[in-house]
N, C-alpha and C positions, 0 to 999 in steps of 0.2 A: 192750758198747758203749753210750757215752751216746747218749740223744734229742739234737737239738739244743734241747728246750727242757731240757731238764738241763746242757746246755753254759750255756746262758746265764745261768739260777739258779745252777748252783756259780760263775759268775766274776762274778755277781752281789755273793753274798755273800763272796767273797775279796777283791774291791774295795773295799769295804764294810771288810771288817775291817782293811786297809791306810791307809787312809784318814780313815773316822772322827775326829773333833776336830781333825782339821787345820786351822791359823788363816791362810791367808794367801789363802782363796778358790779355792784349790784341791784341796775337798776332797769326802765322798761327795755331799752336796747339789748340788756342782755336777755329778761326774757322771751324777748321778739326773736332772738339768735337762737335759743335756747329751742322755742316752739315750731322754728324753721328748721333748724337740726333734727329732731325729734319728728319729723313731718316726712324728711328725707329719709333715714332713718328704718321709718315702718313702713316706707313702699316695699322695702324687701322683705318685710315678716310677716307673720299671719297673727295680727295685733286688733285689738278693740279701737279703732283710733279715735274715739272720745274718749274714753280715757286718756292716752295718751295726750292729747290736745291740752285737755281740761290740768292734768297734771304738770304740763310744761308749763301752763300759764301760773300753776297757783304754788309754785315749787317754793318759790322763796316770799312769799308775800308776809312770810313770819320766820324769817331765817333767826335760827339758834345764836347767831354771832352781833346781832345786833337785841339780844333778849336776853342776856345774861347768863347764856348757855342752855336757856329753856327749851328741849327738845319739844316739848307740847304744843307752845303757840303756831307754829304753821298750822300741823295737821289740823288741830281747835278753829283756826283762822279760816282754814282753807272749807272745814267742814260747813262751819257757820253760813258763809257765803251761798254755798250747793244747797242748802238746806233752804236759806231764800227763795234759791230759784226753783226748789219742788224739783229738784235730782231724787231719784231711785236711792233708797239708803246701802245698797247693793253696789253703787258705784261710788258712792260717797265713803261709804269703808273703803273701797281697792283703790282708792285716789289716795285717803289718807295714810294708809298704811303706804304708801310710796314714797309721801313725802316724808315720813317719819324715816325710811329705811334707808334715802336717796345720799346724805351727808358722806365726804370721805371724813374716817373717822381716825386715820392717821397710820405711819408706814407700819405699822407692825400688827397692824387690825385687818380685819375684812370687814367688806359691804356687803353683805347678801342682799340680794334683789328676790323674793319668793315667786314674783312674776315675770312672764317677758315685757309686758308694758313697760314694769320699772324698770327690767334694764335696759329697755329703750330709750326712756326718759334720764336715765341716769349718764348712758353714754351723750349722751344732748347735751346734757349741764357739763359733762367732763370734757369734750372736743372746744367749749366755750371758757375752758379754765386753760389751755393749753395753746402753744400758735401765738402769733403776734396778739392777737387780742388777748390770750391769756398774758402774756406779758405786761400788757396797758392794764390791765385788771388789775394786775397782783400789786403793782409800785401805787393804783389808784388805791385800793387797802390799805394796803401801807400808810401810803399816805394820810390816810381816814385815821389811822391807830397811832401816830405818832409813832413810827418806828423806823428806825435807824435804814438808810440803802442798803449798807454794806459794810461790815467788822468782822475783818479776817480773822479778832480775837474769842468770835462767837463762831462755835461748830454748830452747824446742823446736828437736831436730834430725831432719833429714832422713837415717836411715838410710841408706847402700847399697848395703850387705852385710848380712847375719846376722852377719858375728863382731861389727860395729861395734854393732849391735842388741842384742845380748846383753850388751855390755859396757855399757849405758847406767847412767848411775846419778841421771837425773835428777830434780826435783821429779814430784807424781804428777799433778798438774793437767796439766804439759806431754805426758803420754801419752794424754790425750785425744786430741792434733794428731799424735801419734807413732805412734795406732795406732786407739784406736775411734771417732774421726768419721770414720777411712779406712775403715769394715767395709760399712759400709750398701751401697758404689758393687763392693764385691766378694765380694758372695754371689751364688752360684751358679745359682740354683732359685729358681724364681718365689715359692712360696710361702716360702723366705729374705726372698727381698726386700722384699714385704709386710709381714711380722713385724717387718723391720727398721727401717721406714721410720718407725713411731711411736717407736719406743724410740732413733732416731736425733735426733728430735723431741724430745724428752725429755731428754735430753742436754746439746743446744743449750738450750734453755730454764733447765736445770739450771746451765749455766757463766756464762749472762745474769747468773742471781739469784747466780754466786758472785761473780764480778767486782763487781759493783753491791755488795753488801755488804762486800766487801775495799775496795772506794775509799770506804767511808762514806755510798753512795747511797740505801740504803734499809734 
């Protein structure tokens, strides 16, 4: 029987080799970001932190956005792997239902998190969508989708579902308004919000200097 820190090193490195050179920001760097947030994170909460761990590492190893909206294959993904290593099926449910729950599902929806693990984990993945690395992330998407920088002729829309959110295929400027100047007002955990609140800063200040230089002002 594995340690649990054997749990965590083998899906460590199974993530890790899945992952690796992925170009679209969703790749090991982020969930190494992800797993060190989430690490921070739960020194101030009274959290399981294998779960926590385990759930940082296997958040996206079947992201919905790369699977044709299939909400399934992570949690399936993520199970499959825990199951290998002779995890508790006790933890292997409260891992999977986190990843199932974890997604922002667009401005006019909510996330429910049932646990504080998940919203631990969830503000982890959210502080890593927002901030100068949120920024790299979102144009590296973009990029991956073929989608426009910016067309002042396309409004941000107001999500109010997940299927309508998932089908977006708008410019990547407009998901600024569509998703990470929403994150700051919905992290969970004190020291989320904190963390978020300069990189939310930053942001703002970042889209000033874009607009200003798209209209020729500076």
């Amino acid at each position: 029987m594995l340690t649990k820190e054997e749990i965590i090193e083998k899906t460590a490195t199974h993530v890790k080799e899945l992952l690796s050179g992925e170009g679209s920001g969703h790749d090991w760097w982020h969930i190494l970001r992800v797993w060190n947030n989430a690490k921070t994170i739960a020194a101030s909460e009274e959290v399981d932190l294998f779960i926590v761990e385990l759930t940082a590492l296997l958040h996206d190893i079947g992201d919905h956005k790369f699977h044709n909206g299939d909400e399934t294959v992570g949690p399936r993904m993520a199970a499959e792997w825990l199951t290998s290593l002779q995890v508790k099926d006790e933890a292997i449910s409260h891992i999977s239902t986190i990843i199932k729950e974890l997604s922002f599902k667009g401005a006019g929806t909510t996330s429910e998190m049932s646990t504080l693990e998940g919203r631990v984990v969830q503000d982890a993945d959210r502080l890593d969508a927002i901030g100068a690395i949120g920024i790299a992330r979102t144009f590296a998407f973009g990029g991956h989708k073929n989608r426009e920088m910016y067309n002042p002729e396309v409004e941000p829309e107001y999500h109010t579902s997940f299927e309508t959110y998932k089908k977006s295929t708008g410019p990547t400027i407009n998901h600024f308004y569509e998703k990470l100047l929403l994150l700051k007002d919905r992290m969970h955990t004190q020291s989320a919000k904190q963390l978020a609140e300069q990189r939310h800063r930053y942001m703002e200040a970042y889209l000033e200097q874009f607009f200003a230089e798209w209209n020729g002002e500076r």
